[in-house]
N, C-alpha and C positions, 0 to 999 in steps of 0.2 A: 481487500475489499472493505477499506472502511473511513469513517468521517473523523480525524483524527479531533481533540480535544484537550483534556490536560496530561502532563506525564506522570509524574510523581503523585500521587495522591494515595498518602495514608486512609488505611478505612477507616480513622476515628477522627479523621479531620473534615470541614466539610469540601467538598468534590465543586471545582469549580472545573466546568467543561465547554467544549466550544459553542454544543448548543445551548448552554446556559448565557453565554456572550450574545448570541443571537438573539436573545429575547429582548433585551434593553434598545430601548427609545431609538440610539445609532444605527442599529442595524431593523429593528420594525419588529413586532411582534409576530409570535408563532402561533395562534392556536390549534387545537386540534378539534373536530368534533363527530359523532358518531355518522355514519352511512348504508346503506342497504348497495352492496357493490355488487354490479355486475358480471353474471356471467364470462368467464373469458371469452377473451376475443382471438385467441392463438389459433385454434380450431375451429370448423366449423360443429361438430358435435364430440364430446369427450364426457363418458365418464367421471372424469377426472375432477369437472367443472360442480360449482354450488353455487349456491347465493349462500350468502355470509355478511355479516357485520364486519367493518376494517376500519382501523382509523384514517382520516385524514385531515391532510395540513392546512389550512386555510392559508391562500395567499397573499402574499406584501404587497401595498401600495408603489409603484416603484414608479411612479409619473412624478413627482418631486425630483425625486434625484435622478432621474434620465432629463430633466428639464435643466437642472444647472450643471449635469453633466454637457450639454449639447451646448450651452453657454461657454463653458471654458474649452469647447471644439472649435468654435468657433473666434474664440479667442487666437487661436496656436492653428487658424487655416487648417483645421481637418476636417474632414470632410466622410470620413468613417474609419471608427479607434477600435482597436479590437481590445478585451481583457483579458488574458489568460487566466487558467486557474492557479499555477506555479508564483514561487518566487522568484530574487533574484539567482537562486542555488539550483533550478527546477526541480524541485522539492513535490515529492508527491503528496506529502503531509506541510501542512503552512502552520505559520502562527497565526493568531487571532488578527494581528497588525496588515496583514499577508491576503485574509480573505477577501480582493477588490471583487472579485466575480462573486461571492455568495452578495454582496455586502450591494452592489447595483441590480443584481437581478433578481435575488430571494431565493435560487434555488442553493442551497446547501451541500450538495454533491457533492463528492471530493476529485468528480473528472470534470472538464466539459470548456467549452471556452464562450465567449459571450461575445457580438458582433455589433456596437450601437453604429447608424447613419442617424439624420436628423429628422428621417421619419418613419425609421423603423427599429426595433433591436430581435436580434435572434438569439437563440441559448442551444449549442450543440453539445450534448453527450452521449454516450453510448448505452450499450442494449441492458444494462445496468443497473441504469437511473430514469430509464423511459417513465414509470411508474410515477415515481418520485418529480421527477421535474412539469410530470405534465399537471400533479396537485398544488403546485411551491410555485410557478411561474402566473405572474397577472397576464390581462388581455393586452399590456403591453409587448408582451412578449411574442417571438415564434420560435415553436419546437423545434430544432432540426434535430429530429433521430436517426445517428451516424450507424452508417450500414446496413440500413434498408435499402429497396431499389428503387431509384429515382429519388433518392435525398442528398441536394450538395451537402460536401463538407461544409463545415466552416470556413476554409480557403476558397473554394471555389463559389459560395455567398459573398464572400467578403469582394473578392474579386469583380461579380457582375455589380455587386454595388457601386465598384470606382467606376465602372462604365463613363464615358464622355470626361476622360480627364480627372476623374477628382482625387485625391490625396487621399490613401490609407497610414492612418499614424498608430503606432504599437509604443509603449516603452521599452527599449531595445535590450531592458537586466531581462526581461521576463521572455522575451522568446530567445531560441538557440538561433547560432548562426546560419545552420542548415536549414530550419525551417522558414527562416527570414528572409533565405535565397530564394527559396520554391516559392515563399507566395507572393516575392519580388517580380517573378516571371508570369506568374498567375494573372495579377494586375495589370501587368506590361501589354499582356498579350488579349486580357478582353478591354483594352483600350484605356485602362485607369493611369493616372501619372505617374504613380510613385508610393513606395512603401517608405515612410518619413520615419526614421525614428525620434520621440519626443521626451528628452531628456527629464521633461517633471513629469510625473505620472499624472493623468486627470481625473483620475478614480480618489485619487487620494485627495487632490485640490477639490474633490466634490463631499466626500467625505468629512473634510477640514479638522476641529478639535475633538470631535467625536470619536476620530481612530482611533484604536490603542495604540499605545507605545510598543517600540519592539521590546522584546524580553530581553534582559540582561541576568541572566541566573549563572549561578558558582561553577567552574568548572573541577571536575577531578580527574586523580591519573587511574586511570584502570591498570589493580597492581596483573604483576607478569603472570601469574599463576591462574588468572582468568583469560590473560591474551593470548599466551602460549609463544609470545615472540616480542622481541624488544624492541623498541625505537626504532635506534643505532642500524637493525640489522635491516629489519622493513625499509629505512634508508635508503643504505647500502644499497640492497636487489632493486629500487628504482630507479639508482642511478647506474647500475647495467643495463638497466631498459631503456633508460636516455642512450646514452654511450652507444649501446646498438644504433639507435637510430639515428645516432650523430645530430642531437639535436642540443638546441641552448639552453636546456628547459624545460619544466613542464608546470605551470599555472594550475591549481586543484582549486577546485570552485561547488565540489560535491560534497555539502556535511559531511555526510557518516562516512567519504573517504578520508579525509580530514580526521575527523576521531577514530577512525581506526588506526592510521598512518604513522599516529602521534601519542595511540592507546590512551586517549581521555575521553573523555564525556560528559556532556551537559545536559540541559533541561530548556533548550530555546524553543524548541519545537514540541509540541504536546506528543504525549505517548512515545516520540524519539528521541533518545539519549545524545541528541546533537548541539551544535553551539554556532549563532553565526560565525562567519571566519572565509579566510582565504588563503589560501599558502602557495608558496613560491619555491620550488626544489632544483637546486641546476647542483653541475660537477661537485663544487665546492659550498656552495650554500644551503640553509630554508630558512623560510621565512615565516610566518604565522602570523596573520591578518585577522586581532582579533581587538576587541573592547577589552583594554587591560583588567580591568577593575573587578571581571571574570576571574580572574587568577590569582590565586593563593602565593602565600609565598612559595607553599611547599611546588604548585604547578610552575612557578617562575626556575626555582632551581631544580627540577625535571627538567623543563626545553634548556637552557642553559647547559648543563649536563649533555644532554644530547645535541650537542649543536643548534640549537635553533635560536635565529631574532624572534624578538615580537619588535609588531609594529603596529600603528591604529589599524580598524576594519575598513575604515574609511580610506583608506590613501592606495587603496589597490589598484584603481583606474588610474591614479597619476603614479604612480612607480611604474605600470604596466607600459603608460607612455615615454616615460622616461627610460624605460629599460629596452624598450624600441629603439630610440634613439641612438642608446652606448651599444647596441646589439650591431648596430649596421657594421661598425668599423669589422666585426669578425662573423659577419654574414655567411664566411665560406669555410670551408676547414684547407687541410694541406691539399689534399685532394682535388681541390676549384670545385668540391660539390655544395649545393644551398643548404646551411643550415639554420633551422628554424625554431622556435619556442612551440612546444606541445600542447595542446586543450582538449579536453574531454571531449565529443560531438554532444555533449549535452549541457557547454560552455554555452554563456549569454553571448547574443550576439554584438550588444558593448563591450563586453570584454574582447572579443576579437578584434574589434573597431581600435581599443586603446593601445591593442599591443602592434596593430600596423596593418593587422587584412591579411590575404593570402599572400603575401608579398613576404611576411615575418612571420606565418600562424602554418602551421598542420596541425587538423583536427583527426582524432584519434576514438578509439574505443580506447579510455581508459585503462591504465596496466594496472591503476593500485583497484577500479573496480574488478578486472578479473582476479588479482592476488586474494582479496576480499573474502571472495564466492568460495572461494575452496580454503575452507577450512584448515588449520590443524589440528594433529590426535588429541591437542588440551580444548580447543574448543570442539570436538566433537564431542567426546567425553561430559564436556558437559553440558552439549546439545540434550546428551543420554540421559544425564542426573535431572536436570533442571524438568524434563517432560517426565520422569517419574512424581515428581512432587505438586506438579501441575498436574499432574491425570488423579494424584492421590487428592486435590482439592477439589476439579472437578466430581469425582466422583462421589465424595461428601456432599459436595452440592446436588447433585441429582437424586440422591437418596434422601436428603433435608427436603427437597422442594416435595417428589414424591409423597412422605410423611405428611407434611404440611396440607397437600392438595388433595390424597385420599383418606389417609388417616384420619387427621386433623378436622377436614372440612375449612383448611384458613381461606382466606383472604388474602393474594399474594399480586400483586401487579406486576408489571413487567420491569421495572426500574427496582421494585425492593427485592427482585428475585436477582436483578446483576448487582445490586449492593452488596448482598451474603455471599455470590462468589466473590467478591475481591474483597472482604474480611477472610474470604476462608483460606484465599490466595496470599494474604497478608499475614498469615501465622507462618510461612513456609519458609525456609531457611535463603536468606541472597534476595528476597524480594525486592525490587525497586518500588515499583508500580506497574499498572496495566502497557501493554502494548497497541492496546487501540481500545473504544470503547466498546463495549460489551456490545453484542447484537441480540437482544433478549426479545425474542417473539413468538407470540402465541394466536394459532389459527391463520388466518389471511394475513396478517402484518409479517408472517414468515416468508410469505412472496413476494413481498420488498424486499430485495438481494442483498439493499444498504439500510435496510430501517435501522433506526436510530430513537429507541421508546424515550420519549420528554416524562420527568420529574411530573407528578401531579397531574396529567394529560393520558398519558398510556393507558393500555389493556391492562385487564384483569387476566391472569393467567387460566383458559377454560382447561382445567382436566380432562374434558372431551375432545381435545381440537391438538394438534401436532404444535409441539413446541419445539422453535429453533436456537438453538443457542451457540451463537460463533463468538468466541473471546481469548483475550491472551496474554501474557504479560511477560513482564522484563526483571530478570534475575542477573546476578552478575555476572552468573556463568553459562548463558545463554535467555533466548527468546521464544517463546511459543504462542501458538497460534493451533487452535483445533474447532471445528465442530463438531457438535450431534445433534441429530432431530429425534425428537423421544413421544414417547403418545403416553399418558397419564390413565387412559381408558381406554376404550374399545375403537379403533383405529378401523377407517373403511378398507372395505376391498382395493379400493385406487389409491388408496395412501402406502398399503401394506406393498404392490405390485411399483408405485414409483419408488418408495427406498429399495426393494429389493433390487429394484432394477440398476440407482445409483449407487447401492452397494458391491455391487457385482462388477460394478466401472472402478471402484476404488479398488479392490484387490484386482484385477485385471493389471491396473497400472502395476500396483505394489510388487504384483509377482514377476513384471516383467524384467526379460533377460534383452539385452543387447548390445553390440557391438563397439570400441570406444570411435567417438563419432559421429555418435547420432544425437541428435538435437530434440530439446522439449518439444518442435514443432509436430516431428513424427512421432513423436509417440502419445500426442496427446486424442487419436481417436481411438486410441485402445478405452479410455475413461469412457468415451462417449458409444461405445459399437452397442452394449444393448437397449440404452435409451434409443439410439438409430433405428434399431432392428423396427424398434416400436412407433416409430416416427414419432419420436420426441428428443429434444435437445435442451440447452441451455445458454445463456447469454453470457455469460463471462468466461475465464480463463480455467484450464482446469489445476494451472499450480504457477507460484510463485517463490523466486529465491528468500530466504529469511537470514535476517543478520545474527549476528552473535552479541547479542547485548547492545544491538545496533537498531534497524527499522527494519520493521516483522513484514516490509516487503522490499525485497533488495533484487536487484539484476547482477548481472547482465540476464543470467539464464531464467527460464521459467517453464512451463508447459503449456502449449495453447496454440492460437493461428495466428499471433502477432509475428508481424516479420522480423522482428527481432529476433525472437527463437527459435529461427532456423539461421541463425546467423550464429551462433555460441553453441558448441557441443557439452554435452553433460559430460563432468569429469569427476573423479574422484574425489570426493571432501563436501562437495556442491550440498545445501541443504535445501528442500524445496516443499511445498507444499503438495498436496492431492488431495484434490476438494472437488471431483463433482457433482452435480446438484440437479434439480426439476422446481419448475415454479408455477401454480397454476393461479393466475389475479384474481383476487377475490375469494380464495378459497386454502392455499395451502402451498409450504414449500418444505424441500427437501434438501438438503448437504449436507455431506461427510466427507469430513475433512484431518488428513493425519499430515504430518513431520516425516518427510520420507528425507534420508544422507545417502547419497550417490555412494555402489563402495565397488569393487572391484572382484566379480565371482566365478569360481572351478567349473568351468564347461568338459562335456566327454571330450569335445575336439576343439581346435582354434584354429577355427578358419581364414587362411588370412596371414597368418601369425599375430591377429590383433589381441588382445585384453576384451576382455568382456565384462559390464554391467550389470549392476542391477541396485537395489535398493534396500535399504535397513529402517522398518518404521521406528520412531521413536516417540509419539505416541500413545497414553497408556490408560486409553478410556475404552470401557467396553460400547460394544453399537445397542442398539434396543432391539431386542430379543421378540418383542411384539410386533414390532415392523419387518419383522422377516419371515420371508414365504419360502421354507428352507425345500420345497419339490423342486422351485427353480435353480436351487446353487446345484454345482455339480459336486463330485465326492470329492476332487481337489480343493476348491472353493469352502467345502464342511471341513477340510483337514485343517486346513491355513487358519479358517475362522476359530476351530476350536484350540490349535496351535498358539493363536492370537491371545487368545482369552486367558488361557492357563499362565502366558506369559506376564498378559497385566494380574491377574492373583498374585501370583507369587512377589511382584515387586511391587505393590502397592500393597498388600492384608495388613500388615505391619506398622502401616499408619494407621489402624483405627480400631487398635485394641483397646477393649473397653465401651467400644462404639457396637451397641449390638445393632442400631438400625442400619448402621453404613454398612457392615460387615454381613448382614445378610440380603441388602440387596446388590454389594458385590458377588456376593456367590451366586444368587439366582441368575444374576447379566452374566456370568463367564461360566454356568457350565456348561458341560459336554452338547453340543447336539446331536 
């Protein structure tokens, strides 16, 4: 859940980030200014509700640039362009060059898709970014909030707008080929002509010298002692997965499967360790589709060594064609069965285009995305290490700001309060950089799910008021991602009553035992059963796969109501999140969020004769002690929790000898209850 920015960034260098990109002239100013908000509007009457002070964003001018946007539509006979938020890799994190949707419409979200006609534009994201897009969007705009009742998607708008004929144009790198099919049909069927794809993007011709350049940054090899697995071998076992399937091929068009495949990594993408590129794997060959000039000598004689060409990044649509071509002569195997070239189902739909259409293409659920997800013992190992030395930084941190805000009496805002985490994160052993930007919020700005505190603009952190903090970073031997919501003061009855309650959904999940075979999708109302109980819920997912020194949100698997995750069963190695949360506008929000590893555990019986699950947190931050209503936990719930607690003592005291302030407001968050 977050707005990704830069990657690498030392703490004693200065911190250039994406919303720091957004304030300059090309993309329009951000301001923020102070408000008297609103009672929510979730309920009709709640407890829960206040008036409060929140920041907010003031929105872009965006009738310039929807005006010579509509000029170059009109140029290329379109008639309604959609933008996605994705690249050409569908990258859930973009580079700066990449942000065409923040960059026409102003909203900054890192979901959502944007729908311009030539007299209207819409902005769809989800239950998320509600908040946030409805502040960030001008009156040019219209909201569609996906997944309320009676709101079209973004397909099904798009759609009634080609109504009587007219031309829907996409740039064909940025949507998948499956989704380009469905809203082919879409159009077809409320009477629109045709889904065009338009080879120059018109975001970017609206844009013109303003954009950024793409990144071109150094690539390295991740040595084996952090990868747990060579090349050579990662090879090898893909091309038994080809071989199985009797196919020609398989095209990799996904970063981080790409760097992991090849164990390197880059710095193209803020906060992810990825590198443009494209690779080509069949029986005998790979290829590597990158900007040379990325590569060391030492990276040149690594792929070398392992078998691999390079060749430019550019030239992967015309080999793609070209390899269509020389493919037909051995279209069949001995057998007379069709054999084809493989793509991820999250391949662009030009790319499907170059290599020939369904005629030469099956599209796949990726093998190297599933190899990925499941870990081995050296990257779990030090999934294990890397979250002790991140909890031992967090924890420093919550004890420094504490001091600061009741001791001290400082002056801390929300932006110099994620500064001192990622200095205190930057002492730690293997650090790269952050994994996504800090999400540092205090009072109401905590119920923005994706706030994002601006430099010189954000809150003052109220010691009275519930502070959220979701942050993460990139070590060599693993990635971490956690939050806690902590209260500085005397915390209300309904703030004490909602963490308990999303408390009790986090170990709920953590303790659970099940079956091999079941998927994040079932198990993800275990998080949610006693906000339920309460008729209260929450708008996002309750867990997400995380990479190994990759992107701190990775698939296939996850936990939640996406139809994806009941599509992928949780397996052994699998690393995920468990995060869920309560958010009331206007007034205060709640998550907690741990590092849970899929692992395999001793049942009385096995039913079935299946293997049975469960979970290993990794982890190593206590919860806040004030925010808990320990009559509601049960005496299992007091075991585990205090089980929990004694476990972060022991592997973290050790950092912070000599430290009397860290060292006793670790003792006070982890004893006994």
């Amino acid at each position: 859940m977050r707005i990704p920015a830069s990657f690498s960034t030392p703490s004693m260098t200065p911190r250039i980030t994406l919303s720091s990109i957004f304030t300059v002239p090309k993309l329009g100013t951000r301001l923020w200014t102070i408000r008297f908000s609103p009672t929510s509007l979730l309920r009709p009457v709640s407890r829960f509700q206040s008036i409060s002070t929140a920041i907010k964003m003031e929105k872009v001018d965006t009738t310039a640039r929807l005006a010579k946007l509509r000029q170059h539509m009109s140029d290329h006979k379109v008639d309604v362009y959609i933008i996605p938020s994705e690249d050409s890799h569908a990258s859930e994190y973009i580079a700066p060059c990449d942000a065409r949707r923040a960059f026409i419409s102003g909203f900054t979200g890192s979901a959502g898709c944007a729908v311009v006609t030539h007299e209207k534009a819409a902005l769809a994201t989800d239950g998320r970014y509600f908040n946030q897009a409805s502040q960030q969007l001008d009156d040019n705009w219209l909201l569609l909030k996906q997944g309320l009742v009676d709101v079209p998607t973004w397909q099904e708008w798009s759609a009634d707008q080609a109504a009587g004929g007219k031309v829907v144009g996409v740039d064909p790198t940025l949507l998948t080929n499956g989704a380009a099919k469905k809203l082919s049909e879409k159009i077809k069927k409320s009477g629109g002509k045709e889904l065009a794809p338009v080879e120059v993007n018109l975001v970017d011709l609206t844009w013109g010298e303003d954009r950024p350049p793409q990144p071109n940054e150094p690539i390295i090899v991740l040595d084996e002692k952090f990868a747990g697995k060579d090349a050579k071998t990662k090879l090898s076992e893909l091309r038994k997965e080809l071989e199985k399937k009797k196919s020609l091929g398989f095209v990799v068009s996904m970063l981080d499967e790409i760097a992991w495949l090849f164990n390197l990594r880059g710095n193209d993408i803020p906060y992810n360790p990825v590198f443009f590129s494209y690779a080509i794997v069949t029986a005998d060959d790979a290829t590597l589709y990158v900007n040379s000039s990325k590569l060391s000598p030492e990276c040149r004689s690594y792929l070398e060594e392992n078998g691999v060409a390079i060749k430019p990044y550019e030239d992967i649509f015309s080999d793609a064609s070209a390899l269509r071509e020389s493919a037909a002569a051995q279209k069949t195997d001995e057998d007379g069965d069709s054999k084809k070239f493989l793509i991820s189902n999250k391949a662009s739909w030009a790319l499907k285009r170059a290599l020939g259409g369904d005629d030469m293409v099956e599209e796949i659920r990726s093998p190297i995305g599933d190899a990925k997800a499941v870990k081995n013992e050296i990257e779990l190992e030090g999934m294990r290490q890397c979250h002790i030395r991140d909890g031992a930084a967090l924890i420093e941190f919550f004890a420094w700001l504490e001091d600061q805000l009741i001791v001290k009496k400082a002056t801390i805002d929300e932006v110099q309060a994620a500064d001192k985490l990622e200095s205190l994160r930057a002492k730690q052993k293997d650090f790269v950089g952050l994994s996504f930007p800090a999400i540092s919020s205090t009072g109401p700005n905590a119920a923005v799910i994706h706030y994002k505190p601006e430099r010189g603009s954000c809150s003052v952190i109220d010691p009275n008021a519930v502070y959220l903090c979701d942050s993460g970073a990139q070590y060599l031997d693993g990635t971490t991602d956690t939050t806690r919501t902590l209260h500085f003061g005397e915390p209300t009855a309904a703030e004490i009553e909602a963490y308990t309650l999303v408390l009790k959904g986090n170990i709920a999940l953590d303790r659970a035992i099940f079956p091999k075979g079941t998927t994040g999708f079932a198990l993800d109302s275990l998080a949610r059963q006693y906000l339920w109980q309460n008729g209260l819920d929450y708008r996002h997912g309750t867990g997400h796969g995380v990479g190994s020194y990759l992107n701190v949100h990775e698939g296939p698997v996850g936990i939640g109501t996406r139809v994806q995750y009941s599509e992928v069963s949780l397996s052994p190695g699998n690393v995920i999140s468990d995060e869920p949360g309560y958010y009331e506008d206007g007034s205060f929000g709640i998550r907690i969020e741990n590092i849970v590893m899929v692992k395999e555990v001793k049942t009385k019986y096995k039913f079935g004769d299946k293997p049975y699950l469960g979970f290993e947190h990794v982890t190593m931050v206590p919860y806040c002690r004030k925010l808990i209503d320990t009559t509601q936990l049960t005496d299992d719930e007091v075991t585990w929790l205090n089980e929990y607690n004694e476990d972060i003592w022991n592997k973290t005291k050790g950092y912070f000898e000599g430290d009397e302030v860290t060292t006793a407001w670790l003792k006070r968050e982890t004893q006994s209850f």
